[in-house]
PQR file with spaces between the fields and no chain letter, atoms N, CA, C, O and H, PARSE charges and radii, in Angstrom:
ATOM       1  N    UNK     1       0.845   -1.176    0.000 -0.4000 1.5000
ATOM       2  CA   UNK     1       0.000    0.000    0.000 -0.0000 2.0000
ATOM       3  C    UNK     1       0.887    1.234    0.000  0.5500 1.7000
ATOM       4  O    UNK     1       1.864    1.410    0.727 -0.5500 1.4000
ATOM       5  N    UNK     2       0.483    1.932   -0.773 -0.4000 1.5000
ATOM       6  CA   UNK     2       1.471    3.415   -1.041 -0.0000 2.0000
ATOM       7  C    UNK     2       0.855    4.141   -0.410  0.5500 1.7000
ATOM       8  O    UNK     2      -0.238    3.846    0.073 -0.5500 1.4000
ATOM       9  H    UNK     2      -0.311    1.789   -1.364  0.4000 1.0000
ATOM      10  N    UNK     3       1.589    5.568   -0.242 -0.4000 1.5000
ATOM      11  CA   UNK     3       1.145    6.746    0.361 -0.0000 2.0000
ATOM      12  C    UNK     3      -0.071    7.252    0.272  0.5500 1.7000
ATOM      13  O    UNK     3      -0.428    7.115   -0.898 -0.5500 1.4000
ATOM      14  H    UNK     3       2.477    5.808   -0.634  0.4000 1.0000
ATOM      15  N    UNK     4      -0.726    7.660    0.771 -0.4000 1.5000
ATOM      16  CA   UNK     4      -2.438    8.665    0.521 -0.0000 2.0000
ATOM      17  C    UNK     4      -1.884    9.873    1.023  0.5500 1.7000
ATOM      18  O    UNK     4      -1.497   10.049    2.178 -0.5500 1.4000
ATOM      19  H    UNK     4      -0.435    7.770    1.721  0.4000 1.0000
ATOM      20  N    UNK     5      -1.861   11.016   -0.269 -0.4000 1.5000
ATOM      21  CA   UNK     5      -2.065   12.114    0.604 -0.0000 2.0000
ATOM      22  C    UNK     5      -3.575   12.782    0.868  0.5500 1.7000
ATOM      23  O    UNK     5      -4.546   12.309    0.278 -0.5500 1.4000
ATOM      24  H    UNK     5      -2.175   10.872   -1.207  0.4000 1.0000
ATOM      25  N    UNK     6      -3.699   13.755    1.662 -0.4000 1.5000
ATOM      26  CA   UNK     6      -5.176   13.937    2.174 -0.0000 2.0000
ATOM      27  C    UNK     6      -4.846   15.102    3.116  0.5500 1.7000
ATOM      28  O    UNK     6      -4.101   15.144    4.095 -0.5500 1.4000
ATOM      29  H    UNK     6      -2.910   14.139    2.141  0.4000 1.0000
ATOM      30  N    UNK     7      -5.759   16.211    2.431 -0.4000 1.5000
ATOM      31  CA   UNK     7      -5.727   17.608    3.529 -0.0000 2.0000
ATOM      32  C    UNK     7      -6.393   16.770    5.065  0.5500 1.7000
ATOM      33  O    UNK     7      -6.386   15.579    5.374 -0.5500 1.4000
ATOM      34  H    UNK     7      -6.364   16.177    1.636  0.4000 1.0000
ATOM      35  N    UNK     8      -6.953   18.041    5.821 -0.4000 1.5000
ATOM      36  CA   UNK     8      -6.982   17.558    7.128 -0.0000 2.0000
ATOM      37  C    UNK     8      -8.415   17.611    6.912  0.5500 1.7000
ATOM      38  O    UNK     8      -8.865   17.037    7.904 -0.5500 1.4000
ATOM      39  H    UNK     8      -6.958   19.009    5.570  0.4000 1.0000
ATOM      40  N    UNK     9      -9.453   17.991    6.142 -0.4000 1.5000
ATOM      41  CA   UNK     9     -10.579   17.764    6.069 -0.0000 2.0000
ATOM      42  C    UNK     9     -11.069   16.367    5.263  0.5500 1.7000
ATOM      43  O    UNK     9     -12.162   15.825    5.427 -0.5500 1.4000
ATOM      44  H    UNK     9      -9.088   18.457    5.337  0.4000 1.0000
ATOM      45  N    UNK    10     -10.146   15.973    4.476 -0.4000 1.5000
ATOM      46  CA   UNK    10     -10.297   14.557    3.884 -0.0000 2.0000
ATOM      47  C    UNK    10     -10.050   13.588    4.899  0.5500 1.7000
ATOM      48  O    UNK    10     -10.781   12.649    5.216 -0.5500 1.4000
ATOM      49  H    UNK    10      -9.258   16.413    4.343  0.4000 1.0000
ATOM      50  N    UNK    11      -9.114   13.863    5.304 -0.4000 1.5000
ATOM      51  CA   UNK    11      -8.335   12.914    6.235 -0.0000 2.0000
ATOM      52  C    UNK    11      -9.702   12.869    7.281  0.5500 1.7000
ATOM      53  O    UNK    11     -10.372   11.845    7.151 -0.5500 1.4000
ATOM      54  H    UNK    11      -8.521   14.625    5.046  0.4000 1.0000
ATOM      55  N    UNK    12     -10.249   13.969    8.417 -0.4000 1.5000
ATOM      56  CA   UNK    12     -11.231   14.100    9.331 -0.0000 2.0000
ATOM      57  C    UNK    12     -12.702   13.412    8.601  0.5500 1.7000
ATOM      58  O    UNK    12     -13.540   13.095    9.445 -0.5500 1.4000
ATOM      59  H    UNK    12      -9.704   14.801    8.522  0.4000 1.0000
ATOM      60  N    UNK    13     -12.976   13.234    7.599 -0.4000 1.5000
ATOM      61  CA   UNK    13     -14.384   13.344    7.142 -0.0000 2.0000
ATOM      62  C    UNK    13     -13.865   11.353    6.788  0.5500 1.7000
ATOM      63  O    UNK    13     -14.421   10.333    7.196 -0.5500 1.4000
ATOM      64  H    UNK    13     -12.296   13.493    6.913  0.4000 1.0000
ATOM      65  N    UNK    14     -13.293   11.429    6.377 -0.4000 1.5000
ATOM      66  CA   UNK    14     -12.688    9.925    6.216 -0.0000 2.0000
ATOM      67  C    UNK    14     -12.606    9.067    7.583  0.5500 1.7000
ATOM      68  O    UNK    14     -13.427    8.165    7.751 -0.5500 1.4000
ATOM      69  H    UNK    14     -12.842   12.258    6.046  0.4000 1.0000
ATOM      70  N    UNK    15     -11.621    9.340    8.563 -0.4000 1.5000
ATOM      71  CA   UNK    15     -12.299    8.959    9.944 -0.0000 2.0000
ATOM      72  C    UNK    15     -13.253    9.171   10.440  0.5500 1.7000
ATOM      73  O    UNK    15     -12.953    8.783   11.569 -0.5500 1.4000
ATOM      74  H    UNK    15     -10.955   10.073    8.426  0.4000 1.0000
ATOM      75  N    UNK    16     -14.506    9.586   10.538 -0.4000 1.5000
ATOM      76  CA   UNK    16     -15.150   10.094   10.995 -0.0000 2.0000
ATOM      77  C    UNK    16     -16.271    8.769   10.547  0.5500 1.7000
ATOM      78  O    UNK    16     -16.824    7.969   11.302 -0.5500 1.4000
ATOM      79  H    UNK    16     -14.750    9.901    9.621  0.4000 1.0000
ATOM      80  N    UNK    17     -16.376    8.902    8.784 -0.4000 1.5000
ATOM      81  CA   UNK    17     -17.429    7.730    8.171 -0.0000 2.0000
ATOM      82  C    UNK    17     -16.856    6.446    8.643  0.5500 1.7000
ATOM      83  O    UNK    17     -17.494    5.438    8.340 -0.5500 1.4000
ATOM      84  H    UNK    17     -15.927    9.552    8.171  0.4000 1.0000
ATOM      85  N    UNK    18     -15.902    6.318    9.245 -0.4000 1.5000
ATOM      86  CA   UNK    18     -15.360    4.483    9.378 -0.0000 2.0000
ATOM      87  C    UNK    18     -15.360    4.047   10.406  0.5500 1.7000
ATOM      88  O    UNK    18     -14.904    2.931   10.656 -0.5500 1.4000
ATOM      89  H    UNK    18     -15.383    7.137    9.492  0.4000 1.0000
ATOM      90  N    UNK    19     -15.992    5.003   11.453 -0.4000 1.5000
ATOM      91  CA   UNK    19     -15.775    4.646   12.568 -0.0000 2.0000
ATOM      92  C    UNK    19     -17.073    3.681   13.073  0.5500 1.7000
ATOM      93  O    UNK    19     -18.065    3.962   12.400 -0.5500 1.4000
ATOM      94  H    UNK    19     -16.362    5.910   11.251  0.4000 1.0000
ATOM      95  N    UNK    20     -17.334    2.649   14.047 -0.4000 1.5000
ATOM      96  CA   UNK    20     -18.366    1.875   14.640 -0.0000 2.0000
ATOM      97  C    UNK    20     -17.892    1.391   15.634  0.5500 1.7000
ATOM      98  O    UNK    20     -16.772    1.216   16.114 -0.5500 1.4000
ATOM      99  H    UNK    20     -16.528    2.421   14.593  0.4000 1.0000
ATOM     100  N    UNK    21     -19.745    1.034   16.085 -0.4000 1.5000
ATOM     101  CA   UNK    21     -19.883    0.585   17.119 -0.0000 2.0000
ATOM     102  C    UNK    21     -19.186   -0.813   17.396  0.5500 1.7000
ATOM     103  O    UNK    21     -18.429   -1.324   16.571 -0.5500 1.4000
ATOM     104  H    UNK    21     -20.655    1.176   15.695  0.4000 1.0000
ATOM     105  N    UNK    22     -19.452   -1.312   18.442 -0.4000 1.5000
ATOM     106  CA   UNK    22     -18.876   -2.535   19.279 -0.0000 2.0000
ATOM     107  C    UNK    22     -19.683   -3.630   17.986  0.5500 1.7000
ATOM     108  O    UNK    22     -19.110   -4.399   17.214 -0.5500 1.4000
ATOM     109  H    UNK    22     -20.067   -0.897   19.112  0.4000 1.0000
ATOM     110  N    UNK    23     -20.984   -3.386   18.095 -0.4000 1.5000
ATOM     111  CA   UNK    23     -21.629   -4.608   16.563 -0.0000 2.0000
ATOM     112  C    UNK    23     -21.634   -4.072   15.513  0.5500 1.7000
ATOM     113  O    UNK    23     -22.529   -4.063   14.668 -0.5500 1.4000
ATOM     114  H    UNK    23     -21.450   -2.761   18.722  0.4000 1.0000
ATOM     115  N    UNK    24     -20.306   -3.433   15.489 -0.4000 1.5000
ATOM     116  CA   UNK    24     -19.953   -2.998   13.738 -0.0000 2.0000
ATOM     117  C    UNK    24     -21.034   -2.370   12.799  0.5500 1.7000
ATOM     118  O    UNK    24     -21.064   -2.780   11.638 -0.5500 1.4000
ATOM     119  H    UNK    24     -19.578   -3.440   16.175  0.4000 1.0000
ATOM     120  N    UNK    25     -21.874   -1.465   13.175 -0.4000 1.5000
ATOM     121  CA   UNK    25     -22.783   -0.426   13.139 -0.0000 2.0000
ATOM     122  C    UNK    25     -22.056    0.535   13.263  0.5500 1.7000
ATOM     123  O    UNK    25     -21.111    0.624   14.047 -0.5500 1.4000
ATOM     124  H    UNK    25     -21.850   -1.132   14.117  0.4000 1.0000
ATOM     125  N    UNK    26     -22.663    1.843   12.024 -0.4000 1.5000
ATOM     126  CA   UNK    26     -21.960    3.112   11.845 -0.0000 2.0000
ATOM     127  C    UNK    26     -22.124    4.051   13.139  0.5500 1.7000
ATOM     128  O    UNK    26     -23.235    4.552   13.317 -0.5500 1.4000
ATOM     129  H    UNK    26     -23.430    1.771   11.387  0.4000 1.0000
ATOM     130  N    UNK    27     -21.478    4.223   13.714 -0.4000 1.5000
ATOM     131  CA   UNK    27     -21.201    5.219   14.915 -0.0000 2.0000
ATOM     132  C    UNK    27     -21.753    6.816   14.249  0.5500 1.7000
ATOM     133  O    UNK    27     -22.153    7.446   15.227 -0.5500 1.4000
ATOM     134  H    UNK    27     -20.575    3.817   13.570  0.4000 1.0000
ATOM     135  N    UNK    28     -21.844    7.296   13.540 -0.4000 1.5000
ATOM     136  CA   UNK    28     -22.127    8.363   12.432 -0.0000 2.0000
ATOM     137  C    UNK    28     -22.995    8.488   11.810  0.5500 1.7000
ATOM     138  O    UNK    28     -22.723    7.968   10.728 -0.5500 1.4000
ATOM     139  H    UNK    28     -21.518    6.784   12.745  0.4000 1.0000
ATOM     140  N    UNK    29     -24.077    8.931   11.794 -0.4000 1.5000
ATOM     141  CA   UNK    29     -25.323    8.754   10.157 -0.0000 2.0000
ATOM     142  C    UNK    29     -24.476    9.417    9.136  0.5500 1.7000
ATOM     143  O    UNK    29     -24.375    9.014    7.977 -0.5500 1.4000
ATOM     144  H    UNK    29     -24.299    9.353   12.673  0.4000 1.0000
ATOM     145  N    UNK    30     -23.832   10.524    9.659 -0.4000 1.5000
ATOM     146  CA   UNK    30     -23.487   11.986    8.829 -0.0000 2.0000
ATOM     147  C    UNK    30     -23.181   12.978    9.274  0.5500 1.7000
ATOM     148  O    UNK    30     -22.710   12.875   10.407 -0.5500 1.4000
ATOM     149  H    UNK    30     -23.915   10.851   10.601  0.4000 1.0000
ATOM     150  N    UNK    31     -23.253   14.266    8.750 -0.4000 1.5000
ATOM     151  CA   UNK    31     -22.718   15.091    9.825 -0.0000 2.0000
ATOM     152  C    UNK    31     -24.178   16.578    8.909  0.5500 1.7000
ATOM     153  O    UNK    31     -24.729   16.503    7.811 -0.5500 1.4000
ATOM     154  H    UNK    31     -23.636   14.350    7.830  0.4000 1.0000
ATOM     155  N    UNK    32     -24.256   17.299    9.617 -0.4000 1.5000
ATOM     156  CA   UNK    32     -24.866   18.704    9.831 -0.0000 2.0000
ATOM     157  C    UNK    32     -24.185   19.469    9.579  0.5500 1.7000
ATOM     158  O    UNK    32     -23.252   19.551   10.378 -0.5500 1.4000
ATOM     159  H    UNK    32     -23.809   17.360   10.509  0.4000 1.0000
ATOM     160  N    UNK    33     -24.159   20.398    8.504 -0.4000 1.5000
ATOM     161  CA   UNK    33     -23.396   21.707    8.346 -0.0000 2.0000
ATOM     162  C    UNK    33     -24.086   22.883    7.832  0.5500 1.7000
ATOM     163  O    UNK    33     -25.279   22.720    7.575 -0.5500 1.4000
ATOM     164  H    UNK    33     -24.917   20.331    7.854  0.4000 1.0000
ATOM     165  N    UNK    34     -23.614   23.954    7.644 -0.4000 1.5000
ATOM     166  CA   UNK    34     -24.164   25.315    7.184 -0.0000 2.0000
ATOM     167  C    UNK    34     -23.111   26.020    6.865  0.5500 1.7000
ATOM     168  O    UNK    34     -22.557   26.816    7.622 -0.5500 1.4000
ATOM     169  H    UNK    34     -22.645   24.086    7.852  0.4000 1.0000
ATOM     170  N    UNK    35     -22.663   25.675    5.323 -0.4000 1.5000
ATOM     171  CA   UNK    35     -21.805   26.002    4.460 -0.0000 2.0000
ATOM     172  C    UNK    35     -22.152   27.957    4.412  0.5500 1.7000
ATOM     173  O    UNK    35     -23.122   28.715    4.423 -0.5500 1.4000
ATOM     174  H    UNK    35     -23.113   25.028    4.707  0.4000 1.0000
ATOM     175  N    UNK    36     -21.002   28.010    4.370 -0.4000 1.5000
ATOM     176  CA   UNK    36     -20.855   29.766    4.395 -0.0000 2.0000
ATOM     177  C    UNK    36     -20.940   30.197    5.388  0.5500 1.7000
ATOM     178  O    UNK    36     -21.537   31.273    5.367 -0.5500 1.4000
ATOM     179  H    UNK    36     -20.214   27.394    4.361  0.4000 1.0000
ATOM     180  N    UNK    37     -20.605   29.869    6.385 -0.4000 1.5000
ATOM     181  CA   UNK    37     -20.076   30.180    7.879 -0.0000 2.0000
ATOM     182  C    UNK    37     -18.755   29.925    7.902  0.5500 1.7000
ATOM     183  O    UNK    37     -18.250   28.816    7.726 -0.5500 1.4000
ATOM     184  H    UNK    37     -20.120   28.994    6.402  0.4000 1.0000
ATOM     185  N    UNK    38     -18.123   31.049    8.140 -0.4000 1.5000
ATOM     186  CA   UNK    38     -16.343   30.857    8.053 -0.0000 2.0000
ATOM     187  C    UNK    38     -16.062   30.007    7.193  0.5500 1.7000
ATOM     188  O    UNK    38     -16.760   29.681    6.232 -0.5500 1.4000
ATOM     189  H    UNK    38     -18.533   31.949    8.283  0.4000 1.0000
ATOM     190  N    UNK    39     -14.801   29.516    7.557 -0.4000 1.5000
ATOM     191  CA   UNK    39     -13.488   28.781    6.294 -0.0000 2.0000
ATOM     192  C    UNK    39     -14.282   27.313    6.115  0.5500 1.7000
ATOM     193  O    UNK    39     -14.025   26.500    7.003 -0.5500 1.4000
ATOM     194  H    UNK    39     -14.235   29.781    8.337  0.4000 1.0000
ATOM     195  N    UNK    40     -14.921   27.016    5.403 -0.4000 1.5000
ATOM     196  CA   UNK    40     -15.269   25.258    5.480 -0.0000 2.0000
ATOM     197  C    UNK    40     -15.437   24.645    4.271  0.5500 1.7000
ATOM     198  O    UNK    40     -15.789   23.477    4.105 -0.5500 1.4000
ATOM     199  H    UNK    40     -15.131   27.677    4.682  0.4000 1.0000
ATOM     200  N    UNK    41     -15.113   25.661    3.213 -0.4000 1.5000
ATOM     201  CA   UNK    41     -14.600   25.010    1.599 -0.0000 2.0000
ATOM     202  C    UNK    41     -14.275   23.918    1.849  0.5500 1.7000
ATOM     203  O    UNK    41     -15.051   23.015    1.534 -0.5500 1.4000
ATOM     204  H    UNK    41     -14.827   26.610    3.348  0.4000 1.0000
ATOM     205  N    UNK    42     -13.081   23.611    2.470 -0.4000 1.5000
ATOM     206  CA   UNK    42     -12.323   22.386    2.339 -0.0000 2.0000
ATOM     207  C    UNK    42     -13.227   21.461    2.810  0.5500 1.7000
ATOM     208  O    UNK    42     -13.468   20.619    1.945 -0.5500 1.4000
ATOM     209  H    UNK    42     -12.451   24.344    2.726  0.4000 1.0000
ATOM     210  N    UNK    43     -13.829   21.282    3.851 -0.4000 1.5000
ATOM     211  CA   UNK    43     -14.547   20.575    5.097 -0.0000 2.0000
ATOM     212  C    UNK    43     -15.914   20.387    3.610  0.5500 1.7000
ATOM     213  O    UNK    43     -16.041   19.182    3.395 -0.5500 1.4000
ATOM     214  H    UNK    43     -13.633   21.966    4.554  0.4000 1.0000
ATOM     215  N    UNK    44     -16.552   20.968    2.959 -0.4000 1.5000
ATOM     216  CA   UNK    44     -17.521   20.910    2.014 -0.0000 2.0000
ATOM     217  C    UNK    44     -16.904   19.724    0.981  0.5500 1.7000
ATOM     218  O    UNK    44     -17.487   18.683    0.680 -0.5500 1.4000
ATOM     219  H    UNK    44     -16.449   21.947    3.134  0.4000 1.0000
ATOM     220  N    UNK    45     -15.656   20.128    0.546 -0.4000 1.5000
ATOM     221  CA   UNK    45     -15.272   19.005   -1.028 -0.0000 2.0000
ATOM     222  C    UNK    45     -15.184   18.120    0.055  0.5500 1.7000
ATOM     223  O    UNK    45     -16.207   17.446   -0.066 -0.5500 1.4000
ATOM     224  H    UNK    45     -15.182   20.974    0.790  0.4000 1.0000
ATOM     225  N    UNK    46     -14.463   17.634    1.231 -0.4000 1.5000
ATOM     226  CA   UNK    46     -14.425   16.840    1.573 -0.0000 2.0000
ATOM     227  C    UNK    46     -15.460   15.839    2.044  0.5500 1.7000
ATOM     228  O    UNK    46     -15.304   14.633    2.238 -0.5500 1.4000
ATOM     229  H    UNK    46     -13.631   18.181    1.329  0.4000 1.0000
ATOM     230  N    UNK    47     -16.470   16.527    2.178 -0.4000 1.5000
ATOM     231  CA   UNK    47     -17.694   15.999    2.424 -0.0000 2.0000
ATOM     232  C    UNK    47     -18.363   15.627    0.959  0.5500 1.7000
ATOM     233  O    UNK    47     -18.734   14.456    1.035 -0.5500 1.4000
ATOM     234  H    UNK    47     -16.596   17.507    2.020  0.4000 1.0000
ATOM     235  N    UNK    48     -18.512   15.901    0.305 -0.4000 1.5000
ATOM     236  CA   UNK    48     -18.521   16.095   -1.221 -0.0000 2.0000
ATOM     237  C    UNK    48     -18.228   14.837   -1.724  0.5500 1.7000
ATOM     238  O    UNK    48     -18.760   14.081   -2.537 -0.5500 1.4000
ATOM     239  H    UNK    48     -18.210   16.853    0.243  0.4000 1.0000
ATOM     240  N    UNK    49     -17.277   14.816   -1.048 -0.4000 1.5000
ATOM     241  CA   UNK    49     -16.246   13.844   -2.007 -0.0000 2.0000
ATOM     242  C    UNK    49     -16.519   12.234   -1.389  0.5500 1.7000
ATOM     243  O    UNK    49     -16.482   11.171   -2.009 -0.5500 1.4000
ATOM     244  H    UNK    49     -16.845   15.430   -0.388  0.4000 1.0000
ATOM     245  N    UNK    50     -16.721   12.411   -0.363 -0.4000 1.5000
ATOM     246  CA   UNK    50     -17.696   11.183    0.504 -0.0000 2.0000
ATOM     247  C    UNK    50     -19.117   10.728    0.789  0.5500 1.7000
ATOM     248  O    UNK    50     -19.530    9.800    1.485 -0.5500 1.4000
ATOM     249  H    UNK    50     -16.751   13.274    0.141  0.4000 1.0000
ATOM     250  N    UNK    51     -19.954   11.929   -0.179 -0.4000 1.5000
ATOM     251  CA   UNK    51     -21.123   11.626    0.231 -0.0000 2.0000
ATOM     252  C    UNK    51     -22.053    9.995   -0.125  0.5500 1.7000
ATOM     253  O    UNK    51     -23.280   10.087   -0.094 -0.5500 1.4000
ATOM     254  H    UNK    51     -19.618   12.683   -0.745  0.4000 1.0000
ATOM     255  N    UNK    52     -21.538    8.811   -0.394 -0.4000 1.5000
ATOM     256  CA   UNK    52     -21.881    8.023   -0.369 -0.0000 2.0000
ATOM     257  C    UNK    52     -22.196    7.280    0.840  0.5500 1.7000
ATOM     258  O    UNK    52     -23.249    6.791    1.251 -0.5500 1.4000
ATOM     259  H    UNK    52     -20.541    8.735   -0.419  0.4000 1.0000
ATOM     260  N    UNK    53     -20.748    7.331    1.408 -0.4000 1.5000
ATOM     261  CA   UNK    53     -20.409    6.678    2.701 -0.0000 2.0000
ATOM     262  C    UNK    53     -20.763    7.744    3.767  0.5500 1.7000
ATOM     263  O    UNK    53     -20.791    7.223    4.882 -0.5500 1.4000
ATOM     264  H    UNK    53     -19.893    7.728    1.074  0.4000 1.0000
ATOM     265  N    UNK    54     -20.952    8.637    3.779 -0.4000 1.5000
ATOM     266  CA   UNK    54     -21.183    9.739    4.951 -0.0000 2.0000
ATOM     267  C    UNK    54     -22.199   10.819    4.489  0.5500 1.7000
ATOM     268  O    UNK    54     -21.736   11.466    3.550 -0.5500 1.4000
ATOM     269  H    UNK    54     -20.929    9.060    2.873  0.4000 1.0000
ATOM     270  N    UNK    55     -22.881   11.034    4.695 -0.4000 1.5000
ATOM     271  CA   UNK    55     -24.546   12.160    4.700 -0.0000 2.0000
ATOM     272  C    UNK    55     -23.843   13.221    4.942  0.5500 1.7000
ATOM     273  O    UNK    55     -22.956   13.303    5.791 -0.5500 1.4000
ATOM     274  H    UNK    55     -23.258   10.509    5.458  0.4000 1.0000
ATOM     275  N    UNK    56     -24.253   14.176    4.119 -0.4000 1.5000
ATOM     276  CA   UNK    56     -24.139   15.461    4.666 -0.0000 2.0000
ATOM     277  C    UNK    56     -25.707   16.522    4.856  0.5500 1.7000
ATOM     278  O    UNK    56     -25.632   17.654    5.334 -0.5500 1.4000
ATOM     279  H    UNK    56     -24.974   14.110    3.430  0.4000 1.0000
């Protein structure tokens, strides 16, 4: 397995969807946001970019 690079919002939104419970159930539905409140471009593609595995 080679390197992954990944800003810190890929990287966060990526842990975040993989995480579970003790019976391997998503700990996460998704997450809640309100884009255009301060800096969260990044935190958006990154979410974006996962919305299969993670709800936004």
């Amino acid at each position: 397995m080679g390197t992954i690079r990944l800003t810190a919002a890929q990287a966060m939104v990526r842990y975040l969807s993989r995480q579970m419970t003790e019976e391997g159930a998503p700990f996460l539905a998704g997450m809640w946001a309100i884009f255009g409140h301060g800096n969260v471009a990044g935190m958006g593609e990154a979410l974006h970019a996962e919305r299969d595995a993670f709800q936004t």
